[in-house]
C-alpha positions in Angstrom: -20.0 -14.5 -14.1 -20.1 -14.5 -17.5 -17.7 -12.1 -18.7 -20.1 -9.2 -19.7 -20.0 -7.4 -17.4 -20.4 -3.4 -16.5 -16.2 -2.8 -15.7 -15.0 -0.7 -13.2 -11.3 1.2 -13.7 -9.2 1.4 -11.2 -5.9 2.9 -10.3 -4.8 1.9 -6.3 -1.9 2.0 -4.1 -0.2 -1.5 -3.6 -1.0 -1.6 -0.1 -4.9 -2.9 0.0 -3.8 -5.9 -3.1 -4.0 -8.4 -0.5 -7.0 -7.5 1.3 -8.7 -7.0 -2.6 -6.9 -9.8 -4.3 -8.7 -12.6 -1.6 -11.7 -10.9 -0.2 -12.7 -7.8 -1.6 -13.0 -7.9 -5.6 -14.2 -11.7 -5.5 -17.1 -10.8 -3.0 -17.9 -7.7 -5.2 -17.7 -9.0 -8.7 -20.1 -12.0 -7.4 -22.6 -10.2 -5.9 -22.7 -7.5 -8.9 -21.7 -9.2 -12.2 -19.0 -6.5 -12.0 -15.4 -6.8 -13.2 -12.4 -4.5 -12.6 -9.6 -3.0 -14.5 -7.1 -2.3 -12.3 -3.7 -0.6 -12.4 -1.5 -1.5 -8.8 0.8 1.7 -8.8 2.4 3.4 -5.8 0.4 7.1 -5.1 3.3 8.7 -6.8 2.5 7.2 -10.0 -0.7 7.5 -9.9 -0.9 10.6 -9.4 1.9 11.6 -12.3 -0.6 9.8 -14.7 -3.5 11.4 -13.9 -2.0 14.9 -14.2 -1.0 13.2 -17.8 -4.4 12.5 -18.4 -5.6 9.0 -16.7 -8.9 9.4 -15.8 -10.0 5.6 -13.8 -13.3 5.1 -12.2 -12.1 5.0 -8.6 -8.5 5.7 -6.7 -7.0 4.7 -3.5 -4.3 6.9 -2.8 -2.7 8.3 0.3 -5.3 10.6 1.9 -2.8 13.4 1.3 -3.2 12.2 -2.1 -6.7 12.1 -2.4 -7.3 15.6 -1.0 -5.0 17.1 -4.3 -7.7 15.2 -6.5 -10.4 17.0 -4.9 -8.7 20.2 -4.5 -7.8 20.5 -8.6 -11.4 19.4 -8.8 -10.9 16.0 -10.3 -12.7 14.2 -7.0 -16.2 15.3 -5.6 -14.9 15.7 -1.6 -18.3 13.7 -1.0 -17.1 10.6 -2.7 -13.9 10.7 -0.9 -13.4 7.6 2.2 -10.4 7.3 4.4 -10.5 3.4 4.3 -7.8 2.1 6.2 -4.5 2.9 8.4 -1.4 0.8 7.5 2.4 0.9 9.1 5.5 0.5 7.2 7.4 -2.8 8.8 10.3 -4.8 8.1 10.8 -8.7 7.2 13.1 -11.3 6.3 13.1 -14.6 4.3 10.8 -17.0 6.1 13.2 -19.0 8.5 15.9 -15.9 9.0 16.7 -14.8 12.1 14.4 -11.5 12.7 16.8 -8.4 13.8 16.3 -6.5 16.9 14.0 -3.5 15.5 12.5 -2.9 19.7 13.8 0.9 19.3 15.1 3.3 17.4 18.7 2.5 18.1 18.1 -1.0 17.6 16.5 -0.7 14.1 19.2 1.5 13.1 21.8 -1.2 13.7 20.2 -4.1 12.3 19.8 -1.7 8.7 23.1 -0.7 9.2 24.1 -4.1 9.7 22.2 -5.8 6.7 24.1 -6.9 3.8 21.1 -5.4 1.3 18.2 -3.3 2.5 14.7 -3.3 -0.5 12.8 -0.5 -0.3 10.8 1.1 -3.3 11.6 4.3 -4.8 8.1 5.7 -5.6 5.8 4.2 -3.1 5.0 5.6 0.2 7.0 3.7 2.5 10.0 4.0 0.6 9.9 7.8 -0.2 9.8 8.1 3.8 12.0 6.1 4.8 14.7 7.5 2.3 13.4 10.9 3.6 14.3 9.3 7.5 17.7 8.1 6.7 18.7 11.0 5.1 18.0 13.1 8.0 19.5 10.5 10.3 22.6 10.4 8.4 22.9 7.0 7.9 21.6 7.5 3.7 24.8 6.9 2.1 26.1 3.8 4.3 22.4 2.2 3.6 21.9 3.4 0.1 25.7 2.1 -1.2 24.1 -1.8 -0.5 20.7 -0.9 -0.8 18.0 -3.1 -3.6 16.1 0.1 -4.5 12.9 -1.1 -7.0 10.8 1.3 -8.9 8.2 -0.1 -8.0 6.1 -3.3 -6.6 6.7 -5.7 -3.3 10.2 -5.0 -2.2 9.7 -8.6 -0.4 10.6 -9.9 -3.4 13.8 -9.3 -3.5 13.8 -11.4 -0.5 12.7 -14.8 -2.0 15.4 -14.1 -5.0 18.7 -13.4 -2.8 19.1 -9.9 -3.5 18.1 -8.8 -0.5 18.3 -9.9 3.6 15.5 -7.1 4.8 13.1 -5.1 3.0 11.3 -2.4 3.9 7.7 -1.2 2.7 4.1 -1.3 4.0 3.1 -4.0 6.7 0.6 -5.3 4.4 2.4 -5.3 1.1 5.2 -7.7 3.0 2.6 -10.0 3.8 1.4 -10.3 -0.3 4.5 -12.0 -1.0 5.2 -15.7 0.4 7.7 -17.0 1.6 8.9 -14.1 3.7 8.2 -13.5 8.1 7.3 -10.1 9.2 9.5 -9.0 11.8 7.4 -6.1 12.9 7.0 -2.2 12.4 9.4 -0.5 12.1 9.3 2.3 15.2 9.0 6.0 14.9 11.0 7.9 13.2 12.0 5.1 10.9 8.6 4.0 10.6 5.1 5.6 10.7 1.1 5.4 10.2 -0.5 6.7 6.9 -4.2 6.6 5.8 -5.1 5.4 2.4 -8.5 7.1 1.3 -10.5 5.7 -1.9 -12.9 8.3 -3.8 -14.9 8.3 -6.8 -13.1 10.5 -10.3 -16.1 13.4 -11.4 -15.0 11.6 -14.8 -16.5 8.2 -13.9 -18.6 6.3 -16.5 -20.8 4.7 -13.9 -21.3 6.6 -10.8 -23.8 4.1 -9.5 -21.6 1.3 -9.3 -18.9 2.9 -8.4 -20.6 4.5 -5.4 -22.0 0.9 -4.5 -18.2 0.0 -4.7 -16.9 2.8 -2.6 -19.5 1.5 0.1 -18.5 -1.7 0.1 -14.7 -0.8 1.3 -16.0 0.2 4.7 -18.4 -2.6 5.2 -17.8 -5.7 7.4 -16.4 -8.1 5.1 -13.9 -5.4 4.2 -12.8 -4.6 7.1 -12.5 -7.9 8.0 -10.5 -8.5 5.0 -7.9 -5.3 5.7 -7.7 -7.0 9.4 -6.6 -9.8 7.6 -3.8 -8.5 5.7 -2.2 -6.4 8.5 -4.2 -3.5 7.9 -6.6 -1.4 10.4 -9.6 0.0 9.2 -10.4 3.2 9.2 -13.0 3.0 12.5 -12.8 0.1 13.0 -10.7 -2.1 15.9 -6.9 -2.3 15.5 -5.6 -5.6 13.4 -4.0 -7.5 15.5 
């Protein structure tokens, strides 16, 4: 590829980086000459910046998300596709000793338990699971040894110390090395949520980013999402 490109804009949720970062973008920029600009936010920002006036080619946002974009008018609800499911899970530096998390009641007392739980103040996972403890009661003992990040892989703070378990998307623990997944966390701690991608009415090529938007629900794709914990949206469950 030479660099010279058509470039497509972008603004996603964390969660697909893995599946896009080693299968997805690499498979589409070869077999288009296209590159990507791309801006890895959680929904929530996303969303704050294009109500401030960000206007990228493509999103991938929550699907809750995605349907406010085509309700203010800003998405065409024909270039709107639910791509993928993901779960929010729990892990531990590789070689910890992975917490019972079987139940409810079990999950509770390993977080309880944990000398520092990571979980992201703006993306998904974290604004539900605060949301859960809350509700559970349990907020203030969690929250007075908690690692909360603004944003970005809350595994992280695994690999540096700062934290023992971190809590965030299934597939956004599996970005960052070094760390073991212990599993999902169960309902209500822990739940499904379907990220959709669509096409902005603002989009400089709608082509291209129509050929793109077809390309997330093709094999490879799919394949890809399995990969990185991930189910399609139609497609089998990862496993």
């Amino acid at each position: 590829m030479d660099g010279n490109g058509p470039v497509l804009t972008l603004m996603c949720a964390l969660v697909v980086r893995g599946a896009f970062d080693q299968a997805i973008l690499p498979a589409f920029e070869a077999a288009t000459g296209c590159r990507f600009a791309i801006d890895w936010s959680p929904t929530a920002v996303v969303m704050e910046r294009i109500a401030a006036g960000a206007r990228p080619d493509l999103v991938l946002v929550t699907d809750e998300a995605a349907a406010r974009l085509a309700a203010q008018g800003l998405v065409d609800p024909a270039d709107r596709r639910d791509v993928v499911v993901s779960r929010i899970g729990l892990a531990v530096r590789a070689g910890a000793p992975h917490p019972d998390i079987a139940t409810p009641e079990a999950c509770i007392r390993a977080l309880l338990a944990a000398r520092s739980v990571a979980y992201s103040r703006t993306g998904a996972s974290g604004i539900h699971f605060a949301a859960v403890i809350r509700q559970l009661g349990i907020a203030e003992a969690i929250d007075a040894r908690a690692t909360v990040i603004p944003a970005g892989f809350t595994a992280e703070r695994l690999a540096s110390g700062e934290a023992d378990l971190a809590v965030q998307q299934v597939s956004e623990l599996r970005a960052v090395p070094g760390v073991e997944i212990v599993g999902p966390l169960p309902p209500p701690l822990g739940k499904a949520a379907t990220f959709a991608a669509a096409i902005m009415r603002a989009a400089a090529d709608r082509a291209l980013a129509g050929r793109f938007l077809a390309a997330l629900q093709g094999p490879e794709a799919e394949a890809a999402y399995r990969a990185s914990g991930l189910d399609p949206v139609g497609g089998r469950a990862a496993g």
